[in-house]
C-alpha positions in Angstrom: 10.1 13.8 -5.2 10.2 11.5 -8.0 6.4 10.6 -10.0 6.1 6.7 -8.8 7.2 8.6 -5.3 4.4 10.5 -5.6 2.1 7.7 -7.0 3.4 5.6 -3.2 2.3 8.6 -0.8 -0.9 9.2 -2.6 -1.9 5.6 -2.3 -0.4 5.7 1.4 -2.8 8.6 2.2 -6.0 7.7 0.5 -5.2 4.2 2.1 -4.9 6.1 5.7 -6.7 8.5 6.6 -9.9 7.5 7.1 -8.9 4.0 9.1 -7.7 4.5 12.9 -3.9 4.3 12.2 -2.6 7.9 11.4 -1.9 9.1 8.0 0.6 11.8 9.1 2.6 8.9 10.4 2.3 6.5 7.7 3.4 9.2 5.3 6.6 10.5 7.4 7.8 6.9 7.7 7.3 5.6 4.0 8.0 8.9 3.1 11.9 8.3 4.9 11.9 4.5 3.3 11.7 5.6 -0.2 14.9 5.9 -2.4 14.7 9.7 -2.2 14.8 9.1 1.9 13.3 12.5 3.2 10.2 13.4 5.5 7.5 14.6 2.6 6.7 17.4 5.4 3.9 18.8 7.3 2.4 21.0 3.7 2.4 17.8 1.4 0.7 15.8 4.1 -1.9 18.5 4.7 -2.1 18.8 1.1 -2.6 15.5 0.2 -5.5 15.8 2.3 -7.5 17.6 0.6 -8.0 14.8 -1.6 -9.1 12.6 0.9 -11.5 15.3 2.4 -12.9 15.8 -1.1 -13.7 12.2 -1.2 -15.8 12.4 1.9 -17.6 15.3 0.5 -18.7 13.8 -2.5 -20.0 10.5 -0.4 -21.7 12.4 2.1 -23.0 14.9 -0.2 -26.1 14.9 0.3 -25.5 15.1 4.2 -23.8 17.7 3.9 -26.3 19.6 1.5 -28.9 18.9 3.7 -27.0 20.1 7.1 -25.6 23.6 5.5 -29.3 24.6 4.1 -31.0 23.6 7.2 -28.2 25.5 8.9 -28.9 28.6 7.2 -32.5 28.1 6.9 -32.3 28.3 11.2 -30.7 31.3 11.9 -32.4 34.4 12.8 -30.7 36.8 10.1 -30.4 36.7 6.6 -33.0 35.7 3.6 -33.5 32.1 4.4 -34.2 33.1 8.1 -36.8 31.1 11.1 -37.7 28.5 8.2 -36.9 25.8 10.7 -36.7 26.0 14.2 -33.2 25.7 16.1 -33.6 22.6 17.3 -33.8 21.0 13.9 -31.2 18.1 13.9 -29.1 19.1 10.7 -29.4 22.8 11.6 -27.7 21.1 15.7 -25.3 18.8 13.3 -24.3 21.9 11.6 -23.1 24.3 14.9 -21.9 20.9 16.2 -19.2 21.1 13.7 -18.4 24.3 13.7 -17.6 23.8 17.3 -15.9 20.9 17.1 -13.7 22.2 14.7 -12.6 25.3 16.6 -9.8 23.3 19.0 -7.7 21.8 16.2 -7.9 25.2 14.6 -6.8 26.9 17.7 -4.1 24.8 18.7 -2.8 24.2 15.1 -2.0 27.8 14.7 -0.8 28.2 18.7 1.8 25.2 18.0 2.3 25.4 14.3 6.3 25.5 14.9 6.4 22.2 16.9 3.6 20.8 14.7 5.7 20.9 11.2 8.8 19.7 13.3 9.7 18.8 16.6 6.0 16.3 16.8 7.4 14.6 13.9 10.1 12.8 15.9 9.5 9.1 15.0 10.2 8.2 18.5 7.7 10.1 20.1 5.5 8.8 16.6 5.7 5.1 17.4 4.8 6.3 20.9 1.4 7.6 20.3 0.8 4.5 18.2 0.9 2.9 20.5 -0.2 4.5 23.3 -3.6 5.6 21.5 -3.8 1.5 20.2 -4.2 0.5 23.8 -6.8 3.7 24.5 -8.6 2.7 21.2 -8.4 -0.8 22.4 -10.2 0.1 25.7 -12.6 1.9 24.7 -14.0 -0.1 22.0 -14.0 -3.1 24.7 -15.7 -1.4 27.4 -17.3 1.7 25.4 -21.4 1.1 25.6 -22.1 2.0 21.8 -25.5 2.5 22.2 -25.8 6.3 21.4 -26.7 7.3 18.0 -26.2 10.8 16.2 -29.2 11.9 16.9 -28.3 12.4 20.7 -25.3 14.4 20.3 -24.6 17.4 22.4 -22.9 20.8 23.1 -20.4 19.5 25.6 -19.8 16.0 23.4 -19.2 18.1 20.1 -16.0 19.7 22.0 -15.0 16.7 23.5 -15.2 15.2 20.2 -13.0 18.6 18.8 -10.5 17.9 21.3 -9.9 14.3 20.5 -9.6 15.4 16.7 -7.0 18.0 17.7 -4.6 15.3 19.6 -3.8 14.3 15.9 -1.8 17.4 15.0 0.9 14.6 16.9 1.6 12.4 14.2 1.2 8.5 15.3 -2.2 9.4 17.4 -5.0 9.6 14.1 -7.6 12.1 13.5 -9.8 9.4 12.9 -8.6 7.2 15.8 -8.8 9.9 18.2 -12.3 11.2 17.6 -13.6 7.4 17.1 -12.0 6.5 20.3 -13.9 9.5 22.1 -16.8 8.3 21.0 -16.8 5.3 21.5 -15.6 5.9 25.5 -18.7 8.4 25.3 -21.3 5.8 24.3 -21.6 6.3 20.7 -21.7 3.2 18.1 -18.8 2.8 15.8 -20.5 3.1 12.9 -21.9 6.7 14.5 -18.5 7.6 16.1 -17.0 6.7 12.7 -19.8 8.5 10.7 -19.6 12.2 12.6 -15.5 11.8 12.6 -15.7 12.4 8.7 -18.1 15.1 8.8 -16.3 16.6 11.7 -13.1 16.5 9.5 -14.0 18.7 6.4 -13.7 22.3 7.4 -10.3 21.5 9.9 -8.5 19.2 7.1 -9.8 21.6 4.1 -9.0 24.6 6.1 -5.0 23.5 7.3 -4.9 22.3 3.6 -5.1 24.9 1.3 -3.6 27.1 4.2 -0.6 25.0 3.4 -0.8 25.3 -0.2 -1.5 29.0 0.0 1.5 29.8 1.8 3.6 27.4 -0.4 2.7 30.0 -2.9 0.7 27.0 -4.7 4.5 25.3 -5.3 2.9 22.3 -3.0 6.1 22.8 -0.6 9.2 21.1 -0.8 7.6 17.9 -3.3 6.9 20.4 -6.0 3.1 21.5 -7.6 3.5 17.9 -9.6 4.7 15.6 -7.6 1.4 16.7 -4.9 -1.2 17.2 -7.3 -0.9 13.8 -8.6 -0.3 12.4 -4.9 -3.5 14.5 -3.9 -5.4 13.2 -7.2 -4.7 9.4 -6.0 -5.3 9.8 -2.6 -8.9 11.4 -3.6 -9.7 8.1 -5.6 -8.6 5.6 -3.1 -10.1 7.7 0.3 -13.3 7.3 -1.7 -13.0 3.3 -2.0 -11.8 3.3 1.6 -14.5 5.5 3.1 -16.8 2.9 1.3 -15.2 -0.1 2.7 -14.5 1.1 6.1 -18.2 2.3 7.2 -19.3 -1.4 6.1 -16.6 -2.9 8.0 -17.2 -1.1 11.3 -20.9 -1.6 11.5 -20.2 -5.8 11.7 -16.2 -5.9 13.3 -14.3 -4.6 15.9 -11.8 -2.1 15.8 -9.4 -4.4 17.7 -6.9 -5.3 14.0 -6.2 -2.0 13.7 -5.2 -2.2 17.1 -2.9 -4.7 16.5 -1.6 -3.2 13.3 -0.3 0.3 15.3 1.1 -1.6 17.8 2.9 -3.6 15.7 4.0 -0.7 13.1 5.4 1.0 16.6 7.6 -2.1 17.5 8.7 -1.8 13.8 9.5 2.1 13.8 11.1 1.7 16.9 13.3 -1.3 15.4 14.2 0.8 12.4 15.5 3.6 14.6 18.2 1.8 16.9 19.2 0.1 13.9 19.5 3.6 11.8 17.5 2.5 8.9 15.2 5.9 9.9 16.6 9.0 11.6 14.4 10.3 14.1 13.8 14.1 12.6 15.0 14.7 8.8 18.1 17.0 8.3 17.0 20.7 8.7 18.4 23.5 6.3 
């Protein structure tokens, strides 16, 4: 992977992840358009992200500050123990996303084979672009958006796991998935969009340096450069976009970036028959 290469992706990825469209898939397909015409693979993608999640950490830094101490100051062992009672709503927020985190951790490691190759077939990509645009579509026409943060439970925080898991399939979004559960569970954008970032951190942190561990820090097959800069980029941008996008969904609709996936997967699909992409990259 060339620098300017680099420089592309890491814009494609700050630009992407936060919004409803997929990351995942805009990297594999800009990734295959570029002169050096490969898949940038499942470890610079997960890489990459760590950028992005470092972005939300430093906006909602104080959030998360305040949800780890009350956290700790709840439980029942340890030096900081009963200083607030369990019911405290950062010390909730806090077990809410450890268990929300547990099914994308679970099945990431159960289908890690299929994850890093088989689920990137741009066929079955454009599919769950569009696919997940008409569910996203749905259920910010019909969801109630009347339930706030404060009123989020046991049961919702797995549902909400779930929906972030479906995303290990590139084309459905992490973001798109768990904003689209909660908005067909009740929850305002602006709250369905708020607890998908914090819900993100530990799963995205965790399969990222994962990645970069067992690429023996290398970065995988772009090289240590070629991601660092990507994952420097993508940090600067994510923080712009995590700006603009919480303003945006508070006052609009989700229903462009509805358009936009269902319009990238008539494109993808295009590119296929006509051979301009190959569905999965050479192997070997």
């Amino acid at each position: 992977m060339t620098w300017w290469e680099a420089v592309i992706l890491g814009l494609v990825q700050g630009l992407t992840e936060f919004l409803p469209i997929s990351s995942s898939a805009h990297l594999r397909i800009v990734g295959e358009l570029l002169p050096g015409g490969s898949d940038p693979g499942a470890a610079f993608t997960a890489i990459t992200q760590i950028g992005t999640e470092a972005a939300v950490i430093l906006y909602f830094r104080r959030d998360f500050a305040r949800i780890i101490g009350r956290w700790f100051q709840a439980l029942p062992v340890g030096p900081w123990r009963n200083q607030v009672p369990t019911s405290d709503p950062d010390a909730r927020m806090g077990w809410f996303i450890i268990l929300g985190s547990i099914p994308i951790v679970v099945l990431g490691l159960l289908f890690k084979d299929a994850i890093e190759h088989a689920l990137r077939n741009l066929y079955l990509t454009a599919l769950m672009l569009a696919l997940f645009a008409l569910i996203l579509g749905f259920a910010d026409a019909r969801g109630a958006k009347t339930r706030t943060l404060d009123t989020l439970t046991m049961k919702h925080a797995w549902l909400f796991g779930f929906a972030q898991a479906l995303a290990l399939v590139p084309g459905v979004s992490r973001s798109g998935g768990t904003i689209t559960a909660g908005l067909l569970m009740g929850y305002t954008r602006e709250a369905a969009a708020r607890y998908s970032f914090l819900l993100a951190v530990p799963a995205v942190l965790g399969s990222g340096f994962y990645q970069l561990v067992r690429s023996g820090g290398t970065g995988g097959a772009a090289g240590f450069g070629a991601t660092a800069l990507a994952t420097v980029i993508a940090f600067a941008v994510g923080y712009v976009v995590i700006i603009a996008f919480l303003k945006i969904v508070s006052t609009y609709s989700y229903k462009p970036f509805v358009y936009y996936r269902i319009g990238l997967a008539a494109l993808v699909v295009v590119l296929l028959v006509t051979g301009v992409l190959e569905p999965l990259p050479p192997t070997g």
